[in-house]
C-alpha positions in Angstrom: -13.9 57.6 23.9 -15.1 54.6 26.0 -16.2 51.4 25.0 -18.6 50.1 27.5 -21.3 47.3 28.1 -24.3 49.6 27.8 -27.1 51.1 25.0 -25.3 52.3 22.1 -25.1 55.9 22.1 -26.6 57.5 19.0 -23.7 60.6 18.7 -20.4 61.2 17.6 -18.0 61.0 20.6 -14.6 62.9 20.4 -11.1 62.3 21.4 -9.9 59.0 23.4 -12.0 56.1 23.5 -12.0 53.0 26.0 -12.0 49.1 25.9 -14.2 47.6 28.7 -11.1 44.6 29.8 -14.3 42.5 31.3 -16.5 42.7 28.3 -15.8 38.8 27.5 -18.2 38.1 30.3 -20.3 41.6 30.1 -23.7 41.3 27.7 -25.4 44.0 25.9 -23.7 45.8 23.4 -20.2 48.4 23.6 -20.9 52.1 23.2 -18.5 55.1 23.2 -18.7 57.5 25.4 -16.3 60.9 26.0 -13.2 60.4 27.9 -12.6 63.4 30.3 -9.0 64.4 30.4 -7.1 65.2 34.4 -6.7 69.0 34.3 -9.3 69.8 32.0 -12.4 71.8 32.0 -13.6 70.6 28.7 -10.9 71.4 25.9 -9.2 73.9 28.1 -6.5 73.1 30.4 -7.3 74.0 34.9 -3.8 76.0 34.5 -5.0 78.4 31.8 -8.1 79.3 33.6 -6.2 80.5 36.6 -4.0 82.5 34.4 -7.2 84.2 33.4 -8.6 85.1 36.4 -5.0 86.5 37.4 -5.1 88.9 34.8 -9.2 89.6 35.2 -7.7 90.4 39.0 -4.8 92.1 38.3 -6.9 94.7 35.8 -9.6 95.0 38.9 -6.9 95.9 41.1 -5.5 98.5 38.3 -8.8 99.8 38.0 -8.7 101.1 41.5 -5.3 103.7 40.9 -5.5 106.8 39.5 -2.7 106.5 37.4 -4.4 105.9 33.6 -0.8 104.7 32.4 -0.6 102.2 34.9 -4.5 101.3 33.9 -3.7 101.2 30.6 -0.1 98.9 30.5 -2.4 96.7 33.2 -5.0 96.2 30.2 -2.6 95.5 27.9 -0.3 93.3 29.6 -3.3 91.3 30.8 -4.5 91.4 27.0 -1.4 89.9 25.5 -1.2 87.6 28.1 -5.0 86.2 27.5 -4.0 85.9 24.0 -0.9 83.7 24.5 -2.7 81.7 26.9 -6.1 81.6 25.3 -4.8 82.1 21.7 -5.9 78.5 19.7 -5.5 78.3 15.7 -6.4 74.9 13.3 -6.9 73.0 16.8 -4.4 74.2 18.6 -3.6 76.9 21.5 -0.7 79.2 20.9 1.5 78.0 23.3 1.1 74.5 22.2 1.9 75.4 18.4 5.0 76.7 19.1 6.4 74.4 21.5 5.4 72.0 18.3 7.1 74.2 16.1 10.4 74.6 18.0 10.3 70.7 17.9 9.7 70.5 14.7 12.8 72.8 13.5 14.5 70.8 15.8 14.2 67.5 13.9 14.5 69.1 10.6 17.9 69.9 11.2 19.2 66.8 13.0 17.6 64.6 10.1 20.8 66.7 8.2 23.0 64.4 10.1 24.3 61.3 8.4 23.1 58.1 10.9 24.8 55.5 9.2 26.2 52.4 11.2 26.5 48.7 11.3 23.1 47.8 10.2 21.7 49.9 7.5 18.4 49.3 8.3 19.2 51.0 11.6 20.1 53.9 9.6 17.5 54.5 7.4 14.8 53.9 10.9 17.2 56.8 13.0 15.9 59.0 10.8 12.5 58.8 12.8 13.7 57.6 16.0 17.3 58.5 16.5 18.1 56.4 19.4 16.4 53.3 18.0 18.3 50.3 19.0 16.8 46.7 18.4 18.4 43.1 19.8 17.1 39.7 20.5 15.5 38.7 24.0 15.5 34.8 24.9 12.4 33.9 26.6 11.4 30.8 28.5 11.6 27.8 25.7 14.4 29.3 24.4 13.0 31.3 21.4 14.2 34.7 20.5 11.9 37.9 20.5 13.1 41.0 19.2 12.8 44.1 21.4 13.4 47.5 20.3 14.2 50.2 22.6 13.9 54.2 22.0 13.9 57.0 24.0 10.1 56.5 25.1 10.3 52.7 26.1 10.7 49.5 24.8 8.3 47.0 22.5 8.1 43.9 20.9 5.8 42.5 17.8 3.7 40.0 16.8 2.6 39.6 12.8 -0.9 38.1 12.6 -0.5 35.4 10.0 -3.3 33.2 7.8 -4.1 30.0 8.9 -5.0 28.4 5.8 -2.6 26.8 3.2 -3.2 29.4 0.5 -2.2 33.3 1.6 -6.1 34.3 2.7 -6.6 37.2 4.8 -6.5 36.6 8.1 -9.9 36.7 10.5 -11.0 39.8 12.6 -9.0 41.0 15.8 -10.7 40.5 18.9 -9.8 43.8 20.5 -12.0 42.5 23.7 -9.8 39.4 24.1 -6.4 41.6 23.5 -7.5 44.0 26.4 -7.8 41.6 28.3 -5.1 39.9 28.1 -2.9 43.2 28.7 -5.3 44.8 31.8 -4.3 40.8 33.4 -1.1 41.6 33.5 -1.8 44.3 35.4 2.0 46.2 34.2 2.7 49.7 34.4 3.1 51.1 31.2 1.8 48.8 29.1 0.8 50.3 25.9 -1.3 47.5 23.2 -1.0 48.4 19.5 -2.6 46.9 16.6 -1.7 48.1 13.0 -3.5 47.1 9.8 -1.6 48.1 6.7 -3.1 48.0 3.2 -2.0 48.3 0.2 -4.9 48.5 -2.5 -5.0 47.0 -6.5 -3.8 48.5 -8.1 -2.2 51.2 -6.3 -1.9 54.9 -6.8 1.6 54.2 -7.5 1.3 51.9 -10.3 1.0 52.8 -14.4 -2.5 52.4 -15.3 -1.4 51.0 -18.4 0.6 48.7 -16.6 0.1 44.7 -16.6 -0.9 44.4 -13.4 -3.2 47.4 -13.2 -5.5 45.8 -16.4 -5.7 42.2 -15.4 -7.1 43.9 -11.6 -9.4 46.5 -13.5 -10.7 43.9 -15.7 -11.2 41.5 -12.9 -13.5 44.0 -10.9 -15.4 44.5 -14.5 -16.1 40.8 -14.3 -16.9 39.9 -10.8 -17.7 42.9 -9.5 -16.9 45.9 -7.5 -15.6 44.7 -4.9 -11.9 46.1 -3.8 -9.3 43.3 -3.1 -6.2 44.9 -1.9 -3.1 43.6 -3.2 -1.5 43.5 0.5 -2.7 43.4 3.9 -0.7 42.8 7.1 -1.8 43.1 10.7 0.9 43.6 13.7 -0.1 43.7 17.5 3.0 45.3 19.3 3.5 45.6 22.6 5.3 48.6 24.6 6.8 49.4 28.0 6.2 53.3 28.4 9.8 54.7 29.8 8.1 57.4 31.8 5.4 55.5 33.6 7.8 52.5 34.1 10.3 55.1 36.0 7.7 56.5 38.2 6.7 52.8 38.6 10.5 52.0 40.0 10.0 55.5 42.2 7.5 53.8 44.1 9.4 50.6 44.5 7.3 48.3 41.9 9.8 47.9 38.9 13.5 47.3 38.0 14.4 48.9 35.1 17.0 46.1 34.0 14.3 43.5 33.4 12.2 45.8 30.8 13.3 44.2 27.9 12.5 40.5 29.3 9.2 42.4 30.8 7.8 43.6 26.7 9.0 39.9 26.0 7.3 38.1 27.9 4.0 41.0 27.5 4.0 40.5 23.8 3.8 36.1 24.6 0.8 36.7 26.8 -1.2 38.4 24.3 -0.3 36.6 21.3 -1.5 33.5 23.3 -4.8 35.1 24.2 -4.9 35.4 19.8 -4.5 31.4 20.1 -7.2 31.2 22.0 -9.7 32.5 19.8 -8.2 31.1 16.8 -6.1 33.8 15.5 -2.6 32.8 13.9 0.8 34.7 14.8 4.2 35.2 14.7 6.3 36.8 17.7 9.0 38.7 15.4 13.0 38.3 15.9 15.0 41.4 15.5 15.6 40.8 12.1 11.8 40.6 11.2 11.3 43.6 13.3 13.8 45.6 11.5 12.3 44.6 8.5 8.5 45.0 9.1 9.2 48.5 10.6 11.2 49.9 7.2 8.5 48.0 5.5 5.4 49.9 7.6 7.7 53.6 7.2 8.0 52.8 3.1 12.0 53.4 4.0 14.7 51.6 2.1 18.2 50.5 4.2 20.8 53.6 4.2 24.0 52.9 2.2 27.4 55.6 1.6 25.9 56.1 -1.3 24.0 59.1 -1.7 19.7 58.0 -2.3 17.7 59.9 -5.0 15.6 61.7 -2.5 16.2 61.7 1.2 13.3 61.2 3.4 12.2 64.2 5.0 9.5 65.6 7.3 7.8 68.9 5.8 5.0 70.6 8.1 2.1 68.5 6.4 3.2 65.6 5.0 6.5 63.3 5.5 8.4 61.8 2.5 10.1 58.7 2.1 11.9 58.1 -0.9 8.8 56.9 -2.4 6.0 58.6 -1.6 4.3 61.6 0.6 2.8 60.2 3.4 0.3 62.3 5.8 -0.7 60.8 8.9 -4.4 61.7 10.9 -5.6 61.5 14.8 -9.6 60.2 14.9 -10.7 62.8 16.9 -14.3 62.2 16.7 -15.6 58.3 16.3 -19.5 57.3 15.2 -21.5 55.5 17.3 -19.8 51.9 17.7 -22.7 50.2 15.4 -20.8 52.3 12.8 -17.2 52.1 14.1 -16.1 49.1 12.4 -17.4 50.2 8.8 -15.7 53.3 9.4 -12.5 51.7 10.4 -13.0 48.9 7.3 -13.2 51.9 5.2 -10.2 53.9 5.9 -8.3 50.9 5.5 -9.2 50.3 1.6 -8.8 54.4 1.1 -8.0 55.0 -2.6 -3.8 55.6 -1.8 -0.4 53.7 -2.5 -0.7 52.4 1.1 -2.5 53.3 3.9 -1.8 52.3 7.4 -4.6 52.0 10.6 -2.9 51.9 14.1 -5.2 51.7 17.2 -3.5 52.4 20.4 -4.8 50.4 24.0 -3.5 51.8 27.1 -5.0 50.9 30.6 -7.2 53.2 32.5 -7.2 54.1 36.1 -10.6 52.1 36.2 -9.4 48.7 35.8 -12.5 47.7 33.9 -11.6 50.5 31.1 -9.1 51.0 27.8 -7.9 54.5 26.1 -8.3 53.7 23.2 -6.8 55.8 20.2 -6.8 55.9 16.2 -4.2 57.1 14.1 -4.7 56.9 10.4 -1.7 57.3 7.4 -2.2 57.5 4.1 0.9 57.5 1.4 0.5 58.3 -2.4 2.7 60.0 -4.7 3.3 63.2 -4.4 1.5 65.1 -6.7 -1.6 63.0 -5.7 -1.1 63.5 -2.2 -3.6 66.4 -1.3 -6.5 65.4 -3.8 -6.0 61.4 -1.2 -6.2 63.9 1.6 -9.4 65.3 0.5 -11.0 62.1 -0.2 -9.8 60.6 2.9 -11.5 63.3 5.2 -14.4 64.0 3.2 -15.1 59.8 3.3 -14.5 60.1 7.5 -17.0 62.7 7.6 -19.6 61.5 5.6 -18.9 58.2 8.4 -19.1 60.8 11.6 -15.6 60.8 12.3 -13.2 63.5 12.7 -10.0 63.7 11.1 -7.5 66.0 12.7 -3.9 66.3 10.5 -0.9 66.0 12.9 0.8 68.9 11.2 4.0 69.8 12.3 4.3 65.9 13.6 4.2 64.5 10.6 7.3 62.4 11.0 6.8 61.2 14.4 3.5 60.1 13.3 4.8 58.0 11.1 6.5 55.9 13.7 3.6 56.1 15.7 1.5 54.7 13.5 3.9 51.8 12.6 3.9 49.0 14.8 6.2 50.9 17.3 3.2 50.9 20.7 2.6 53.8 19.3 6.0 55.7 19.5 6.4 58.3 22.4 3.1 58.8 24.4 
């Protein structure tokens, strides 16, 4: 999708959207528009049309012998070859399913392996990103900002915090403002992340005979409907893509040594552009990033000691020791007048938690933002698919498109903590 200063567009856009960087000084109102994809003919890639015609030629050419078993194998051959190329089931081609499920199998058996070491919180985070290492970076006034590094990149965190004395929610983020801040910067492979996590009163996790659950329920009876959640935290993070920054260093614009101290000082911009408009925050060490990210996964620090249920990544849905989480891509967004209710709702979803990440990465058009949506929700698991339901038939009834990352279900999960947005 695009976000751009023009008339709002009355239909339902699908896939990426995009952040105008200059709309600050721009008037009229945003809209979404489609983004178009490099390669791509619609949803279908340039590579598997050419494939097609191949085997359209190579049955033409067959056509032309006199030899029916060489017409025939031709046919077939080209058949089976159509179908593995052209072959698409629950969203997905063929070919892209089973690359997904070979790397699914993959993690479910090195998630066997026992990552314990020095910090247990390290531990229990390998078990979604297995090369995960997190250290403090001094910056210029001599403050510490922790920066976490995995085998995509690096980022670093900001928690939006309340400004008033008592713990109120805080204000709206000004995506606009955030943009741009990061297209200023002008960095290759900057990646912008905000994550909104909620968890409601009382949750699906809590007895409804239980203290808290009456006082809340009989609260609502007396002032109304209203849902106050019992938690909300916002986190803007910050990544350094690996892969862009390395073609970045190809071409003679980047050092790869000064990454770290590049997300650093990244992460200080745009939390100062939040200053600027009023917002509250504070840049996380690498203790408080440790801490927020077991806190956004529902994972408890590993110990020797075996844990009552391991976490573990099934094709739908990922467990922590809690609860079953499943984890959505927005694939189709309402109009923009309607974006922001859509968004508000998802975010008070009747679940034990949920979680709303939206992802910012710089466009070839300096003036533009991709911009994506990730949605989790966690509840127990028994409850799990009837929250599912709900969640997709409430996103409809919105215009908006739910797809489940199945078979990514535990790299979603990091993605939609405040990670950048985990591996691009």
């Amino acid at each position: 999708m695009t976000v751009s200063p023009q008339t709002v567009s009355p239909h339902q856009v699908r896939a990426v959207a995009r952040v105008t960087s200059d709309s600050l000084d721009s008037s009229g109102p945003a809209i979404l528009l489609p983004r178009r994809r490099p390669g791509h003919l619609g949803p279908v890639h340039i590579t598997q049309l050419l494939l097609a015609e191949v085997v359209v030629v190579g049955i033409l050419a067959s056509v032309t012998s006199e030899i029916v078993a060489l017409i025939a194998g031709a046919a077939l051959a080209g058949l089976l070859l159509l179908l593995v190329t052209l072959g698409r089931r629950n969203g997905r081609w063929w070919l892209e399913r089973r690359m997904m499920t070979r790397s699914y199998k993959r993690r479910r058996l090195s998630s066997t392996a026992s990552p314990y070491g020095d910090d247990p919180r390290l531990g229990a985070l390998r078990r979604l990103a297995p090369d995960l290492i997190v250290e403090n970076v001094s910056v210029a006034d001599g403050a510490h900002v922790g920066v976490a590094r995995d085998d995509a990149g690096w980022y670093a965190v900001a928690a939006v915090t309340s400004s008033a004395p008592m713990r109120d929610e805080p204000g709206p983020i000004p995506l606009e403002a955030l943009a741009a801040a990061l297209a200023e910067a002008d960095q290759p492979g900057a990646v912008l992340q905000v994550v909104t996590q909620t968890v409601p009163a009382p949750s699906l996790d809590m007895h409804p005979s239980s203290a808290a659950g009456q006082s809340y329920r009989q609260l609502l009876a007396r002032f109304g409907a209203v849902p106050v959640p019992a938690d909300r935290s916002t986190w803007i993070a910050v990544r350094l893509d690996a892969r862009t920054l390395a073609e970045a260093i190809a071409d003679g614009e980047a050092d790869l040594d000064t990454a770290p101290a590049v997300v650093a000082a990244l992460v200080r911009r745009v939390a100062k552009s939040l200053r600027r408009v009023g917002v509250s925050h504070r840049l996380l060490d690498a203790d408080e990033l440790l801490e927020v990210l077991l806190r956004s996964c529902d994972l408890a620090p590993t110990t020797q000691s075996a844990e009552p249920v391991q976490p573990r990544e099934d094709w739908s849905e990922w467990h922590s020791s809690r609860l079953a989480h499943r984890s959505y891509w927005i694939r189709g967004w309402p109009p923009v007048d309607q974006a922001g209710a859509m968004l508000d709702w998802l975010t008070t979803a009747s679940a034990a938690m949920t979680s709303l990440s939206l992802i910012m990465v710089p466009d070839d058009d300096k003036r533009m933002m991709d911009l994506r949506g990730l949605v989790r929700v966690a509840a127990p698991a028994d409850q799990l698919a009837e929250v599912s339901k709900a969640i997709r038939r409430g996103a409809e009834q919105a215009k908006a498109d739910l797809f489940p990352l199945d078979g990514e279900q535990g790299p979603a999960v990091y993605a939609s903590a405040p990670t950048g947005g985990g591996a691009r």
